[in-house]
C-alpha positions in Angstrom: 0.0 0.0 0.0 1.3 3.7 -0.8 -0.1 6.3 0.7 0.3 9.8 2.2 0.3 10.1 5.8 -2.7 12.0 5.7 -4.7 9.3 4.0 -6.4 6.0 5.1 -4.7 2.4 5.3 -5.6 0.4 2.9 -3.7 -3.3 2.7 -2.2 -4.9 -0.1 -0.4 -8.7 -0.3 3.5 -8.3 0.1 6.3 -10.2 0.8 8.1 -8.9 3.7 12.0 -9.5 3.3 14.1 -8.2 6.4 16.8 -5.5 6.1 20.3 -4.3 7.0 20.8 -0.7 8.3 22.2 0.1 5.4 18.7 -1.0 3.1 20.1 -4.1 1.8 17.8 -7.2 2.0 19.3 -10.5 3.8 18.6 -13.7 3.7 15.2 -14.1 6.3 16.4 -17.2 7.3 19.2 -16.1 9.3 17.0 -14.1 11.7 16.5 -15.0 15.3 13.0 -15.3 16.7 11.5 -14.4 13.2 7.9 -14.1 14.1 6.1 -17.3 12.7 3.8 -17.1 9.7 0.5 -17.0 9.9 -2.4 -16.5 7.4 -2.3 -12.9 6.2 -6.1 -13.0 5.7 -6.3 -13.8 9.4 -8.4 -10.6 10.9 -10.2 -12.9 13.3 -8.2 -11.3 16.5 -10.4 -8.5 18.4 -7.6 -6.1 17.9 -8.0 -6.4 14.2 -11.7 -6.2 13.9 -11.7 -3.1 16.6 -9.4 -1.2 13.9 -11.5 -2.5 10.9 -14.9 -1.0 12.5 -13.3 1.9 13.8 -11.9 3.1 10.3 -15.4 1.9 8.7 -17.1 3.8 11.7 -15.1 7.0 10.8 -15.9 6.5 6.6 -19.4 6.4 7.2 -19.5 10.0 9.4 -18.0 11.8 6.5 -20.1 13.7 4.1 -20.0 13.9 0.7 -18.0 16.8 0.3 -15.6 16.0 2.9 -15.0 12.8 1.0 -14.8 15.0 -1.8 -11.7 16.6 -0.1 -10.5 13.7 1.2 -9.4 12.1 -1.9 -8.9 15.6 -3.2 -5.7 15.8 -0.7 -4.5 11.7 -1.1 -4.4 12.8 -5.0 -2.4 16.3 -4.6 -5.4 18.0 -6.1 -7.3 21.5 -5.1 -6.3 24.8 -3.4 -2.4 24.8 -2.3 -2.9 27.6 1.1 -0.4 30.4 0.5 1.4 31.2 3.8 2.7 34.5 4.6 4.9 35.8 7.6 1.9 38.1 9.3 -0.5 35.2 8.8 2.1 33.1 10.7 2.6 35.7 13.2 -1.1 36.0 13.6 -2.4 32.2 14.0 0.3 31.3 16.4 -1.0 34.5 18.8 -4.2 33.0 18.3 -3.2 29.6 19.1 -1.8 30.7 22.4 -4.9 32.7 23.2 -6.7 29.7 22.8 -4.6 27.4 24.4 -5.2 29.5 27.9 -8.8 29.9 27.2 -9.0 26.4 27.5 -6.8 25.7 30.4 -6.3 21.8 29.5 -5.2 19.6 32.1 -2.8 17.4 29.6 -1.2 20.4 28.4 -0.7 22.4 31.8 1.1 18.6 32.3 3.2 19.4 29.8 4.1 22.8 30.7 5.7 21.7 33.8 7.6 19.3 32.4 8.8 20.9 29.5 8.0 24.6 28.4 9.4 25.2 25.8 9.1 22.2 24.1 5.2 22.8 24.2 5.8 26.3 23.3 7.9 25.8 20.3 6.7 27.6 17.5 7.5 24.9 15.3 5.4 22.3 17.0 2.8 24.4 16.8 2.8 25.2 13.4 2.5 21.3 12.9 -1.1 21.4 14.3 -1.7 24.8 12.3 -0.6 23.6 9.1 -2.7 20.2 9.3 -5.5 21.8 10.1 -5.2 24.7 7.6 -4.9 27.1 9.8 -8.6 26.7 11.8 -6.9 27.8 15.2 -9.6 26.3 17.2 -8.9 22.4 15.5 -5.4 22.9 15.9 -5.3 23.4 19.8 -7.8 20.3 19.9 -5.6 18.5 17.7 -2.4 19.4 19.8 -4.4 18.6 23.0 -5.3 14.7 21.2 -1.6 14.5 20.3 -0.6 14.8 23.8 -3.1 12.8 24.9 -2.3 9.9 22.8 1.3 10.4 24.2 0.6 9.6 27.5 -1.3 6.5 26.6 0.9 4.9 24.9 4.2 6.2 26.0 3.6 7.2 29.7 2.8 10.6 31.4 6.0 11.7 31.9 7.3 11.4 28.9 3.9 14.1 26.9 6.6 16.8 26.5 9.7 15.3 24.9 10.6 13.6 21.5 9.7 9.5 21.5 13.3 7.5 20.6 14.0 4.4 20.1 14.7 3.5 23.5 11.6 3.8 24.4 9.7 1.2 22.8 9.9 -2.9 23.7 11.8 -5.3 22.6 8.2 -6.4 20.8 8.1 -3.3 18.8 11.6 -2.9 17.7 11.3 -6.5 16.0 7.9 -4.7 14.3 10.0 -1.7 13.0 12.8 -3.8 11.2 10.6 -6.4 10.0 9.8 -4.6 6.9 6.1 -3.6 8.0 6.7 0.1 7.4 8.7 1.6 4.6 9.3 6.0 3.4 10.0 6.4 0.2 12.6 8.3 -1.0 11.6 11.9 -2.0 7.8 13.2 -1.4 4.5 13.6 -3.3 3.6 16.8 -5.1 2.3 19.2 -2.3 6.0 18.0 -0.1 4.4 15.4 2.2 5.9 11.8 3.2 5.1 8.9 1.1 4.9 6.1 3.8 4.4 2.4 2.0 2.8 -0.3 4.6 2.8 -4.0 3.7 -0.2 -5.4 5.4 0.8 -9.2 5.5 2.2 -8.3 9.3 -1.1 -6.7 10.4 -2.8 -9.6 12.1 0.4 -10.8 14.0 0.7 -7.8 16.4 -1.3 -6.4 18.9 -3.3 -2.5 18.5 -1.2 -1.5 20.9 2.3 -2.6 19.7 1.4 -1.5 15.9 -0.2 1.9 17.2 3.5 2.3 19.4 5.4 1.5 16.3 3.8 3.7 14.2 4.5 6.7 16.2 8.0 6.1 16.4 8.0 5.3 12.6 5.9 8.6 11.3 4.4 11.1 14.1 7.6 11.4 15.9 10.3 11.3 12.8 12.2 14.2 11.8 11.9 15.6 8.3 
């Protein structure tokens, strides 16, 4: 499957060779505590099904125009938005405004941990950009973020980067197994292209694929 990270997974049969560091595929034989194969049609496990109705779930809320501009933005088509310094200047005052208006618990959390990482006007232009600039879904978004942060990661770490170290043994096999790739380069409008081979789906847990994939793509530096 290729897709953008702003689009929806969609699976596709693979074969899922292993890697060196360096890109080169090796021999999958000569890996320790391979995971064992399984039928990659397999989507019997709760886990599974609970993603499957969620993303069906969240299909079905959608209008038609928000469809519309849902495919629009997987296909590089529509508006580009033109940024300019004032309008930069501008959204992130608003987004602070906001942000205290709102006085959210996770966020004062990560105030005290870490100011300025929270601060950061380049964090916050993440959120501002996704969101084209709608202020008001951009703190919400930010507030999700860090909410997501503390469930799978812990608390104490809402207001620092995600590394390596921080994941389980479990996960690091996930991440070199070949499950997610980036392409070299990026699509037209300058986002990652993230390629993810589905045959490895139904042989992890939500949790240790949704851990995994934050390391792999929210947390990776451009």
């Amino acid at each position: 499957m290729t897709s953008s990270l702003s689009s929806n997974p969609f699976e596709r049969q693979a074969c899922l060779p292993f890697f060196n560091y360096d890109g080169q595929a090796k021999d999958n034989k000569n890996i320790p505590n391979q995971l064992p194969k399984k039928n990659h049609h397999d989507t019997s496990k709760p886990e599974m099904k609970q993603i499957e109705d969620l993303l069906a779930s969240e299909m079905h809320r959608l209008t038609v125009q928000q469809r519309a501009e849902a495919f629009d933005d997987v296909h590089c088509v529509g508006e580009e938005l033109e940024e300019t310094p004032e309008m930069i200047q501008k959204s992130l005052a608003d987004f602070e405004e906001a942000v205290q208006k709102e006085q959210n618990p996770i966020y004062e959390m990560a105030m005290n941990q870490n100011r300025s990482y929270v601060e950061d006007p380049i964090f916050r232009l993440k959120f501002l950009r996704a969101k084209l600039y709608d202020v008001g879904e951009a703190v919400r978004n930010m507030f999700i973020f860090l909410q997501v942060k503390a469930k799978y990661f812990g608390h104490d770490k809402i207001a620092r980067d995600i590394s390596l170290d921080d994941l389980h043994e479990e996960e690091k096999k996930l991440m070199l197994s070949g499950l997610f790739h980036i392409q070299d380069g990026r699509d037209p409008k300058g986002r990652v292209i993230v390629h993810l081979f589905g045959k490895m789906l139904s042989r992890c847990s939500a949790d240790v694929l949704v851990r995994s994939a934050a390391l792999f793509l929210l947390f990776k530096k451009p």
